[in-house]
PLY file of the C-alpha trace (Angstrom):
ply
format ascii 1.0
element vertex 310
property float x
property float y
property float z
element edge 309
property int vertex1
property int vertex2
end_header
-8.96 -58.51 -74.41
-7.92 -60.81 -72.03
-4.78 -59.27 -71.08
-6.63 -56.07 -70.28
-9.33 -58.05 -68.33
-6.14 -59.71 -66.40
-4.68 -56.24 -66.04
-7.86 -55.01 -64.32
-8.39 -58.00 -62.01
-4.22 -57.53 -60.77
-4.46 -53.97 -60.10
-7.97 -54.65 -58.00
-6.27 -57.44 -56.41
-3.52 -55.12 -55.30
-5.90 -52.56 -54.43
-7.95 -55.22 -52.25
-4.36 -56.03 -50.93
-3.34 -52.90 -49.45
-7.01 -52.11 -47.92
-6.69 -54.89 -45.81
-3.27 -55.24 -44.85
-1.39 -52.10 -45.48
-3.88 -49.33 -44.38
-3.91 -49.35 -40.17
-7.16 -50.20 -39.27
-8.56 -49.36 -35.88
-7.79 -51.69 -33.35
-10.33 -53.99 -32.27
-9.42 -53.16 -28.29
-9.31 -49.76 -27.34
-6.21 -47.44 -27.30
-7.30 -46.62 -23.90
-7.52 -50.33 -22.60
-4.21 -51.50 -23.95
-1.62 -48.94 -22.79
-3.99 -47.09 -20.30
-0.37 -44.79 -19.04
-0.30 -43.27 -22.18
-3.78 -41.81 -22.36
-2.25 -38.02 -20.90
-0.66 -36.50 -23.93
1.03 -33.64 -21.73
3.49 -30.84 -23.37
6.75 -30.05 -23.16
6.16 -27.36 -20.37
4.37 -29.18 -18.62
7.39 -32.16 -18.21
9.55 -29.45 -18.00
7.79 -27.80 -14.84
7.03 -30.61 -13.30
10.87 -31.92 -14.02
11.35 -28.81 -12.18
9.32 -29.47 -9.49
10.24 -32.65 -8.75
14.41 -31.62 -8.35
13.13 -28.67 -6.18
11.69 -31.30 -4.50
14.85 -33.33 -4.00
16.69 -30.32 -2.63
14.16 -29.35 -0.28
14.30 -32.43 1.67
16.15 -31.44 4.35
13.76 -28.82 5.19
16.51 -26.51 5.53
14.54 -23.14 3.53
12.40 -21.77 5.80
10.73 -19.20 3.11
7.42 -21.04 1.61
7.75 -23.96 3.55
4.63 -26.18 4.02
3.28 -24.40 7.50
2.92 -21.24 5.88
1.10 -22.75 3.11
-0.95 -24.42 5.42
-2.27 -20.80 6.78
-2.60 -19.50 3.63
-4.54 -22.28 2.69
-2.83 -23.29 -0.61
-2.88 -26.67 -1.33
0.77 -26.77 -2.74
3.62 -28.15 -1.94
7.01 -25.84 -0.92
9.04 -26.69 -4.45
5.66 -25.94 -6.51
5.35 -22.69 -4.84
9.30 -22.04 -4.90
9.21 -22.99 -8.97
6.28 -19.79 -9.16
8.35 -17.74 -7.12
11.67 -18.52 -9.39
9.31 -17.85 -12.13
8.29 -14.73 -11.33
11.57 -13.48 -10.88
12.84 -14.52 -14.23
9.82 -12.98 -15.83
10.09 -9.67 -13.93
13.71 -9.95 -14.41
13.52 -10.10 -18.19
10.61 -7.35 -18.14
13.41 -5.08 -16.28
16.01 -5.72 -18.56
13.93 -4.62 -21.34
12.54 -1.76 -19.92
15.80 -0.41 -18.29
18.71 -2.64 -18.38
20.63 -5.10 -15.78
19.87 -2.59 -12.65
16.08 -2.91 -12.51
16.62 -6.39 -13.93
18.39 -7.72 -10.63
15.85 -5.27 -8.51
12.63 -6.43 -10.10
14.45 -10.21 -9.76
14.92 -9.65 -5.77
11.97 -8.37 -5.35
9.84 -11.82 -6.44
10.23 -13.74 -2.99
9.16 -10.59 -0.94
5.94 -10.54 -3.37
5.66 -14.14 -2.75
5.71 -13.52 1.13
3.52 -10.52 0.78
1.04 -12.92 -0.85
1.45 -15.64 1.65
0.90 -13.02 4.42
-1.98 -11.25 2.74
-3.42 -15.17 2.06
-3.02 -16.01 5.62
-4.57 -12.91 7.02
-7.60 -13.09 5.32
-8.16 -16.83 6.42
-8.02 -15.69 9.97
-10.14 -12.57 9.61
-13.14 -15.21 8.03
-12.04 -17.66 11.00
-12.78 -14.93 13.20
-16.18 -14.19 11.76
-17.43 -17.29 12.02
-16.47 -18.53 15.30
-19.61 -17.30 16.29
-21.29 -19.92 14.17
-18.95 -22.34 14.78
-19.98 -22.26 18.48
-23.45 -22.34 18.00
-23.30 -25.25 16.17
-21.07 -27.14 18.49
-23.57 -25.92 21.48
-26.54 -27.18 19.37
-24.83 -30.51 18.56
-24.11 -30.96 22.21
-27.86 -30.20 23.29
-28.86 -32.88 20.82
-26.85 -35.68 23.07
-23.77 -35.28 20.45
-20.15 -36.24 22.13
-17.47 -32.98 22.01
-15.60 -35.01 18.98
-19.09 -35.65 17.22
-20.26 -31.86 17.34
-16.88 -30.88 15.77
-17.43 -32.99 13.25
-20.79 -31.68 12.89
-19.26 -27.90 12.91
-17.04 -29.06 10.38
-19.76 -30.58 7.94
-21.79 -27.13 8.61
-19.22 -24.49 8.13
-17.46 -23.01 5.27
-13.76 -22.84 5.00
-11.63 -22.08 7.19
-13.45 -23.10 9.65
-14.64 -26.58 8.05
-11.09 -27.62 7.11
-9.67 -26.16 10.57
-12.12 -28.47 12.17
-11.65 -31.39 10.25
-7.75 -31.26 11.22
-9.15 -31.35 14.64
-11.05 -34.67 14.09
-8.05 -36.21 11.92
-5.10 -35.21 14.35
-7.63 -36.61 17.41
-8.97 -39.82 15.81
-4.64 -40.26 15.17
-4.62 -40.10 19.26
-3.57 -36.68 19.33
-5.20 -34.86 22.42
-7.66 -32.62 22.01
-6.66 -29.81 23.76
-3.11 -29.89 21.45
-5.34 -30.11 18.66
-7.46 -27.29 19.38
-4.49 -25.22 20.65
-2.56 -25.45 17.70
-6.01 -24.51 15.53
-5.76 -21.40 18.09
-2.61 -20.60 17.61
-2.33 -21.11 13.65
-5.32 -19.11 13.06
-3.87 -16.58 15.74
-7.12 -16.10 17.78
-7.24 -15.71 21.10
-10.95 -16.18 21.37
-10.84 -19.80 20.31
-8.12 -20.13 22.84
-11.44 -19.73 25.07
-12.88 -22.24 23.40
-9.90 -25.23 24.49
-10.11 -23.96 27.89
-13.71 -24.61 28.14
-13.86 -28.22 26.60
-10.78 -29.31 28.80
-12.42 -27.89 31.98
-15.66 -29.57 30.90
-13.47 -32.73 30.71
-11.71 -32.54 33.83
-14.63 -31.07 36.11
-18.17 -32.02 33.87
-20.76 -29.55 33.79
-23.17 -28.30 30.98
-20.78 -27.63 28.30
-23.41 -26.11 25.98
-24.16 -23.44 28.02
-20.73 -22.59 28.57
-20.16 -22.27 25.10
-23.30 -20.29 24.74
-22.02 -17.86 27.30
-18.84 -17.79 25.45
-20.10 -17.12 22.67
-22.15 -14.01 23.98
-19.06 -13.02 25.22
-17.11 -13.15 21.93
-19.92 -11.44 20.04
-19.88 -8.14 22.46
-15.94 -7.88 22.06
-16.57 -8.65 18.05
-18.93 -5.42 18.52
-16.78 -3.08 20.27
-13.94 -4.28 18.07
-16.23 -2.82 15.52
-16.54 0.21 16.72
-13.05 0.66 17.57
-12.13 -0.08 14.34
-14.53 2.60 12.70
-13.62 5.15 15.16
-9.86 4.47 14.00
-10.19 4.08 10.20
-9.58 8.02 10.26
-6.76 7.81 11.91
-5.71 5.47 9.75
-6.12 6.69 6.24
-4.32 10.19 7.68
-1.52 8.49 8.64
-1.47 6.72 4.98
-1.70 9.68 2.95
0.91 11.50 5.47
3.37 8.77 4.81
2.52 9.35 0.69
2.70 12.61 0.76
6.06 12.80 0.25
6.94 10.31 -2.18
3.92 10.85 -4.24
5.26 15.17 -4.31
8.94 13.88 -5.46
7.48 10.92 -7.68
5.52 14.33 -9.22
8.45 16.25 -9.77
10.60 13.63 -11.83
7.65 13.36 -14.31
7.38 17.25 -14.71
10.78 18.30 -14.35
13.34 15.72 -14.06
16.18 18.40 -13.99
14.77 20.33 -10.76
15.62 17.01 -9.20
18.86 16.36 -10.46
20.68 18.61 -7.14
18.93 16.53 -4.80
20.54 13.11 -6.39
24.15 14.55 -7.39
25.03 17.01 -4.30
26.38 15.88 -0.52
24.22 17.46 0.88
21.09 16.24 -1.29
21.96 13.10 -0.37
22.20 13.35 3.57
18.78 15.24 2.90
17.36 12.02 1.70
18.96 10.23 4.23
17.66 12.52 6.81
13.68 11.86 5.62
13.68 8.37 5.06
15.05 8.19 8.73
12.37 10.65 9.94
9.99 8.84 7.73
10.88 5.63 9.44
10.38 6.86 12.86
6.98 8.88 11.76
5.74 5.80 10.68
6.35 3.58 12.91
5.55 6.06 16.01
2.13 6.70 13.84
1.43 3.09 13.29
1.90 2.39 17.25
-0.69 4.71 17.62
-3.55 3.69 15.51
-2.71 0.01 16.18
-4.66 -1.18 18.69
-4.83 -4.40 20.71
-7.59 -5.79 22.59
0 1
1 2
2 3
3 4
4 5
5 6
6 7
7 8
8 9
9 10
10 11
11 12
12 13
13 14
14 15
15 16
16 17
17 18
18 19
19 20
20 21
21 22
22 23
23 24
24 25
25 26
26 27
27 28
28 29
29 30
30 31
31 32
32 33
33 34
34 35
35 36
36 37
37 38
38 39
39 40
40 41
41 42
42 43
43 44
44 45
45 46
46 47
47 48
48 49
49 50
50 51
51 52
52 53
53 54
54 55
55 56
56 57
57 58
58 59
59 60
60 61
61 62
62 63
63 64
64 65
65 66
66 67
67 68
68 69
69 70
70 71
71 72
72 73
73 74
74 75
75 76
76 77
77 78
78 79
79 80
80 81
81 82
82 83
83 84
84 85
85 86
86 87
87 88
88 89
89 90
90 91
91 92
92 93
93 94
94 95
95 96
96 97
97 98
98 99
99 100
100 101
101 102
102 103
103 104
104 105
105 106
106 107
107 108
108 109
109 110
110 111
111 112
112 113
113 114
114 115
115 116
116 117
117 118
118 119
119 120
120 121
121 122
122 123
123 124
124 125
125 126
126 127
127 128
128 129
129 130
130 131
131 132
132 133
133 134
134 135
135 136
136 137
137 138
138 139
139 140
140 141
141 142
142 143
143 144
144 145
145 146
146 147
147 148
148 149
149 150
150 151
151 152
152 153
153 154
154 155
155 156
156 157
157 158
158 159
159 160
160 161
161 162
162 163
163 164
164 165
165 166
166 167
167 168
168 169
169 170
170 171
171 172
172 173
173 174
174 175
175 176
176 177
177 178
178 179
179 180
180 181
181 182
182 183
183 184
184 185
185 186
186 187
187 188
188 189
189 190
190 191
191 192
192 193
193 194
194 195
195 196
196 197
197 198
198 199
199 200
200 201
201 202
202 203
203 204
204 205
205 206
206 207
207 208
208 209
209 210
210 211
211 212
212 213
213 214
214 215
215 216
216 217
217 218
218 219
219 220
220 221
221 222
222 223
223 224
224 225
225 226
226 227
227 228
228 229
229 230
230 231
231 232
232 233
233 234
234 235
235 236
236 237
237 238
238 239
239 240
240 241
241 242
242 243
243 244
244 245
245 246
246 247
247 248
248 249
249 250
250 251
251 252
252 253
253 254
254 255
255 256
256 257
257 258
258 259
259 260
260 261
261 262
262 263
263 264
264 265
265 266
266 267
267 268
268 269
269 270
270 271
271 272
272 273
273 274
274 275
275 276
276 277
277 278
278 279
279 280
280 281
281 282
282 283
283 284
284 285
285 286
286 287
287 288
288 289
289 290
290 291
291 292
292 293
293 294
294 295
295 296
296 297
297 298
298 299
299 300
300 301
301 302
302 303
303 304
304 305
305 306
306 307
307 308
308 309
């Protein structure tokens, strides 16, 4: 009896034992609180890619690569840095590159491959042209705003700031560049004609002019800008129309240019054969020399002609 009793008492001592001293309890300061660099439990992509980044980084120093490189970024408005955009790019490329290769072999592979920085640049451009076209619309704002903060006794760097606290981006961001670069001791005018010049607008060019006459000569600066902007909104109207007049123009010279790769595109799908002289003859291929020269020239001559400047 009192050998089992004993026997009962050990095994709840060892029992007791183990609770307290083997089991991990939870610590009495928080994981947080004593190793606070730990508390970002990233993957193993995400090391990788930002490994990645950070030795794109190291070779882009120099500044020698032109493509992607932080001014165009800047118009695009991305907030990225050259080797983060570069790493999407390379990216890309491998992905399309693998995506040819199983859809068609090496040839597309290397095609599709070369063809991910020109689709990076054609999203930079497209990025950077839609910034300016919402520039453009709201300069009108912009300078009602800096003619109403001027009215109200505001200095020319206080109404900018105002502008910039008012608008929506671009503008706001363009605007608070302005203040940064000019609070830096940057001139104003440089300030205003680099926003002029990265937004490509000549209207805002305007805009400098006016403020640095205003500083050299005085006057009512608010009504200058008011008559600028009156000025600005007319041309903004008969760009308007111009535009609408031209679309026409436009979309026939886009479904001329088409036309004839959309009718052979047609052809390979419903009879591949009937194309098969065109690609294996001489003469088939001088022919499609011959168009895509003519093609060239149609298009550009047809694109000179609907493009209009004002």
């Amino acid at each position: 009896m009192m050998l089992a009793v004993g026997t009962v008492l050990f095994l709840a001592a060892a029992v007791l034992f183990g609770v307290a001293f083997v089991i991990p309890r939870s610590p009495a300061v928080p994981l947080d609180r004593r190793r606070p660099f730990e508390l970002d439990q990233t993957s193993t992509f995400t090391r990788l890619a930002g490994s990645t980044v950070q030795a794109l980084d190291r070779q882009l120093a120099g500044g020698k690569l032109r493509w992607f490189n932080q001014e165009a970024l800047e118009k695009a408005g991305l907030r990225m840095k050259q080797a983060e955009f570069l790493a999407l790019v390379v990216s890309g490329a491998v992905v399309l590159a693998l995506a040819g290769l199983i859809v068609a072999g090496p040839v597309l592979a290397v095609v599709l491959a070369l063809l991910a920085p020109l689709l990076g640049q054609l999203v930079l451009s497209f990025l950077a042209g839609r910034r300016r076209s919402a520039f453009d619309e709201q300069l009108g704002d912009t300078l009602q705003l800096l003619s109403g903060g001027l009215r109200a006794g505001h200095s020319v760097l206080r109404a900018i700031d105002a502008a910039a606290a008012e608008s929506q981006s671009p503008t706001s961001e363009e605007m608070r560049r302005v203040i940064t670069e000019t609070s830096l001791g940057r001139d104003l005018l440089a300030s205003l004609n680099d926003t002029a010049l990265r937004m490509k607008n000549e209207d805002f060019v305007w805009v400098a002019q006016a403020i640095q006459i205003n500083r050299e000569v005085g006057g009512n600066l608010a009504e200058v800008l008011d008559q600028v902007n009156e000025t600005i909104r007319e041309r903004a109207e008969i760009k308007g129309h111009i535009k609408a007049l031209a679309a026409e123009g436009k979309f026939s010279a886009y479904i001329l240019i088409a036309l004839p790769i959309g009718i052979v595109v047609m052809l390979l799908m419903v009879n591949p054969k009937y194309m098969d002289v065109m690609f294996t003859h001489p003469l088939g291929w001088a022919m499609i020399i011959a168009s895509l020269v003519l093609m060239t020239i149609g298009s550009l001559w047809m694109r000179k002609i609907i493009n209009l400047k004002f």
